[in-house]
Every structure is written in C-alpha cells, then in structure tokens.
N, C-alpha and C positions, 0 to 999 in steps of 0.2 A: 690316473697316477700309476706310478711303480708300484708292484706288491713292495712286501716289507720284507724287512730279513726272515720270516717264519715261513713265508712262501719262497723262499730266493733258494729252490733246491729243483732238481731233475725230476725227483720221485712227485714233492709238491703240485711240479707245473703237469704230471701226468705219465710220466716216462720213468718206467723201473729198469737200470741196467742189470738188476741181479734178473727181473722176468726175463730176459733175451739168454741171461748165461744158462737158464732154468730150461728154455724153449730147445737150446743147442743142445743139450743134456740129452732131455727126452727124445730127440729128430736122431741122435748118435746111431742107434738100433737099425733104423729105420735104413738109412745112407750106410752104414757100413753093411749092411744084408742086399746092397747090389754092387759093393766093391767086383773089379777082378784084379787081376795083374796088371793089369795095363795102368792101373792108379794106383800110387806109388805112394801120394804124399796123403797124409793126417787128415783127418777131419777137424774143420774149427784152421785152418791156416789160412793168411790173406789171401791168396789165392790157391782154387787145386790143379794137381798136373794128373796128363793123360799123356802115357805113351804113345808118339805117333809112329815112332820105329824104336828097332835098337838105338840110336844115336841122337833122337832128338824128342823133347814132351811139349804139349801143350798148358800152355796155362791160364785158364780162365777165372774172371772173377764177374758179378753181377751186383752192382749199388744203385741206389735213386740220391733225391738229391734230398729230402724229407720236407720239414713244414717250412724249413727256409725258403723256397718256391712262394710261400705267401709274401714273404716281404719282400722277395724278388719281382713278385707279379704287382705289387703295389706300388712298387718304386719303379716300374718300368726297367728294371734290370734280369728280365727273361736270357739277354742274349749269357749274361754269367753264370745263369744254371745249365745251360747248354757245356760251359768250360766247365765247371763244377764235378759234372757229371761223368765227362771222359779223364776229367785228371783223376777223379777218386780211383777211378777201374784201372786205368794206368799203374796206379801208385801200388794198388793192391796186388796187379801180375808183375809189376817189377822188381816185389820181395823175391820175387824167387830165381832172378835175375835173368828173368827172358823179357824179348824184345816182343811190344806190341803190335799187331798185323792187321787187327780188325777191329772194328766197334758196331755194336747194332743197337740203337734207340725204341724207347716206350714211351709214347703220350699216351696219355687217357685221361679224359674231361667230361661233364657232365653233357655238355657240348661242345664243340670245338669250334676254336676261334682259331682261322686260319693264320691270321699275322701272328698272335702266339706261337702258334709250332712253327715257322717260320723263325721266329727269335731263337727258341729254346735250338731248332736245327743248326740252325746257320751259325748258332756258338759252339754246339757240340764239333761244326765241320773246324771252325776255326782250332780247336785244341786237338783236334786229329790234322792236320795238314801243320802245326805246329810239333808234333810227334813223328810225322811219317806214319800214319795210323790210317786205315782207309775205313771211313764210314760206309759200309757195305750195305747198310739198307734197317729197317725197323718195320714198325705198326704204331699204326693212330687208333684208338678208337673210343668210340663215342658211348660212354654208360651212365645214363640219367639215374638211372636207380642205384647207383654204388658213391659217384662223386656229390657234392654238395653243390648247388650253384654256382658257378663260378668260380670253382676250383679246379684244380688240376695236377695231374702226377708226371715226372718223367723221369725215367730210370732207365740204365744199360748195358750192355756186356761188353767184356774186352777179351779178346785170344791171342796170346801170346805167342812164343817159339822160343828153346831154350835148348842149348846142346846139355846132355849128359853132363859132362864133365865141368860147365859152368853152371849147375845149379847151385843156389846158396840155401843152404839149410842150417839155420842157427841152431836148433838143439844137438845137431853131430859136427857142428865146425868151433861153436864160442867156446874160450876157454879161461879161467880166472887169469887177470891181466889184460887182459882187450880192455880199447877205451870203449867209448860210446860219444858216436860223434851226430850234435844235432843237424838238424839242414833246417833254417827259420821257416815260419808259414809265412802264411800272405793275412795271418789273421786265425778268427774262428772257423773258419773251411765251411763244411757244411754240418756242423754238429750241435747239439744243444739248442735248436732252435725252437723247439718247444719252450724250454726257460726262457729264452731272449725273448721271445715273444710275450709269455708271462711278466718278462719285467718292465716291459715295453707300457702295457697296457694301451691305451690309444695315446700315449704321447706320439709327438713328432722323433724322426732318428736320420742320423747320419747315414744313408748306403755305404759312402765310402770307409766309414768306420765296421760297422759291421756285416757286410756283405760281401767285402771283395771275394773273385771266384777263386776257388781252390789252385795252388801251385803244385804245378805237375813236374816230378822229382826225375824226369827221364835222363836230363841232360847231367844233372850232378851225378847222379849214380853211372855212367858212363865217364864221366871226369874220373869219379874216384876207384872206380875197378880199373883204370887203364895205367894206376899208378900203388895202388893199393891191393892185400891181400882182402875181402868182403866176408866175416863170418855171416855176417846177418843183416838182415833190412827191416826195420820194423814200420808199418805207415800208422802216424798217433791220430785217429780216428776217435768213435764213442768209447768211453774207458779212458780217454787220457794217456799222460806216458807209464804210467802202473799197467793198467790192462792189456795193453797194445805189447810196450818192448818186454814184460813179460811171457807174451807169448811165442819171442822167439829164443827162449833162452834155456838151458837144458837143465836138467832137475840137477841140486844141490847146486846151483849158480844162479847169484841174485846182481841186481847192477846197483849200485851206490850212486845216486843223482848229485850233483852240486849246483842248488837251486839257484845261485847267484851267478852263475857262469855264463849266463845271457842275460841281454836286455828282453823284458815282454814290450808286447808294441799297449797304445793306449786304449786300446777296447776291453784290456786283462784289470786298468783300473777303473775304467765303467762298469763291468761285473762287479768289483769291492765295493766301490758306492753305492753299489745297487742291491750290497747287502750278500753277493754272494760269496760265502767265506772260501778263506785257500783250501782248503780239503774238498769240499764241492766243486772247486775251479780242477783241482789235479785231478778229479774220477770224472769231470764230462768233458775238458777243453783239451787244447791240445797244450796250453798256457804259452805258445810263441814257438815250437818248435814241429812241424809237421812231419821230418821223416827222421827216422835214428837209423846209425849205420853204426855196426861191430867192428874193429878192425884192430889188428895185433897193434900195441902202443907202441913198435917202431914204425909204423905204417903212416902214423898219423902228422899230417904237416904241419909247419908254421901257421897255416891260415887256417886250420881246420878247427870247426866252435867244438871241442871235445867237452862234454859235461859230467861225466861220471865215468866209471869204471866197472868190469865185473870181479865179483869177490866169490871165492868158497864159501859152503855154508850159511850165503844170505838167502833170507826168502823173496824171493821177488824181487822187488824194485821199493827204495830207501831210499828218501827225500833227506836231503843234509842240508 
C-alpha cells in the first residue's frame, strides 16, 4: 500500500532539499578558490560558462537521471532514461542561451547487463540526433562494491557554445514588468522519484503516467529568441518553480505566480490522492510547467502560456 499523508513528503521518503542547498554553501570556497577569468558566470547557476576566446564561452552542465532509473528499469523503459538524461543537460546549457555540441554518458552497475546500456545509449543517441547534439563517447563501468544488485546509475555532460553578445543572464537582464512565460512538461521529468517511489510502495503504476522522459526545451527557446527579447531561462527541476525561477532573478525582484493559468496534467492529482499536499508538490515538482522564460510583456504572444509576472520588492517567487 501507499504511505499515508505523514509520510507523503521528500524529507519523509529520505531526500532533504535544504541538505543539497547546505552541500552548495559549504563546496562555494572550495569552486571559487580555482575560478580564473576565463569563468565568468556564478556559482550554483544551471549551467557554467568558460571562455573559449574573446567572442565565444562554453557551457557546460553535468546531471544523472536519479532513483527514477528503478522504475524505469522495472517497467522496461531504460531507452527514456537515455532521453531523460540528455534533455536534463540540454535544458540546463540552454539557460544560458548556447547551443549544444556534445554529450558524454556514465553507466555504472554492480555488473553490467549489456542490453541495459544498449537501452539507456541508444535513447541518450536518440535525444542528441534529435538536438543536433553529437554523443562523443562515455564510460561503463562495472563496481560490485558501490551499486546494489541489480541496480544501476547513468548520468551525463553537455558543452555547449554561446556568442558573447547572446548570452542570457537573468539577474542583469530581468526587470519589474516582464512576464514569465511557462513551456508545459511531459510530466514529473526526472524529479521526486524518491517520494513517488515511497508512495508507490509495491503497488502496480502506470509508466505512462508517471514516467514519460524529460521534454527537451531546445526547439521552443529558438522559436522564442527568433521573435522575442529573452531576459531569462529558468529549467524547473528539484525545488520546483520557487527554487528554480528564483534563481534567475536579481535581488529586490520577485515573480508573482498565477497558479490557475495552466492546466497540470493527471499525475499532479495522483500526488493529491496520494496525500501529497500543494506546498510539497511546489518545492519538489515541477507541477506541469518545465521550463520558464523572462521576456519584456510586449514580447509576449497571443499563444504564449504567460503565468506570472515580476514585481519590485517581492521576495522570490509568490503563488496567487
């Protein structure tokens, strides 16, 4: 059976988001004591940039696909962690509005089952030949003493390429007045799966409900820079949309949410049932909206899902 509402939390199922903010705190010292010039952007940003010349930075970012891999690998849907994997790193170098060039994959198993990495590949190659991304090569490898039986990890990097003058920096571009325009997910992405899993317990579950693989946000953010001014790109990842479009937003500008302005899809009211309340749902899901986009409020179209705005003097990001 499901836990019950007193376990239907992130912290409960075993996962602290304040340890991770705790982790990046203490590493801050450490990462900025080998900055040089050539790295330009923040620590703690979705992806970092490295000058490769005057005129052009790299942007790389590094994600796995977490415990969602277990119900992946239980349902036989290994080839979606493979897509899962190259949209997350995608999504993450594309805040900063460069173009993706490479990807390189991590398996590692207690022992390796060759059709496995074959699945999880063969989907990563799919969502790079789907980008124009060229998967350039990885590592396998085989650690009895680290994985559990029959488990398994894969995780990846992405490098981007970005001119100077197209970089998108939300804390020195956003300004009170921009909307915030959503772009829908495909779903829960690859997030919370520690809780989903907890709420699971051995029941039976839908893949198609809660597994589809991560929607990779390349094509829209090229749609909308080729018509639109882009303060910011935010990817709503762990954190939700508080943690996430918070962090592209500049001190004394908070963004005003209007929680009714989309439909969530039906996995948002399996969570409710399942006891997890709306305030746990905003700080671990993405609640139906996977990437936010900044842009001056005459920029924004007819067709564009705009859900909130920024304001002066708000803290963060405010649910209405």
């Amino acid at each position: 059976m499901p836990v019950g509402a007193s376990g239907a939390s992130y912290e409960a199922a075993g996962v602290s988001l304040a340890k991770a903010e705790e982790i990046v705190e203490r590493l801050r010292d450490a990462v900025a004591s080998t900055q040089t010039a050539a790295a330009p952007g923040p620590f703690g940003a979705f992806a970092g940039l490295y000058a490769l010349d005057e005129r052009r930075l790299l942007a790389a970012s590094t994600d796995g696909v977490g415990t969602k891999l277990i119900l992946l690998r239980e349902s036989g849907k290994l080839r979606w962690a493979g897509i899962d994997v190259v949209a997350h790193c995608i999504n993450d170098v594309l805040t900063t509005g460069a173009e993706p060039l490479f990807f390189l994959d991590y398996v590692a198993a207690d022992r390796i089952d060759l059709e496995q990495v074959v699945e999880l590949v063969e989907g990563a190659a799919d969502a790079c030949r789907d980008a124009g991304c060229v998967l350039l090569g990885g590592e396998t490898a085989e650690l009895p003493d680290v994985y559990a039986p029959g488990e398994l990890d894969f995780a990846g990097t992405c490098i981007g390429l970005v001119e100077r003058e197209r970089v998108i920096d939300g804390p020195s571009q956003c300004k009170p007045g921009d909307v915030v325009i959503g772009l829908p997910s495909n779903g829960l992405h690859a997030n919370g799966f520690t809780l989903i899993r907890r709420l699971l317990g051995a029941d039976p579950y839908d893949p198609e409900l809660l597994l589809p693989p991560t929607r990779c946000y390349l094509a829209d953010v090229r749609t909308l820079r080729d018509r639109a001014t882009v303060h910011a790109l935010a990817h709503i990842t762990g954190g939700g949309i508080p943690g996430n479009l918070a962090r592209v937003l500049p001190a004394g500008v908070g963004a005003r949410i209007e929680t009714g302005s989309w439909q969530r899809g039906a996995v948002y009211e399996w969570l409710t049932e399942r006891g997890v309340a709306e305030e746990e749902q905003r700080r671990v899901f993405n609640l139906g909206i996977g990437y936010c986009a900044i842009v001056p409020a005459g920029d924004a179209g007819p067709d564009d899902l705009v859900i909130g705005r920024l304001e002066r003097s708000l803290e963060g990001v405010v649910f209405v």
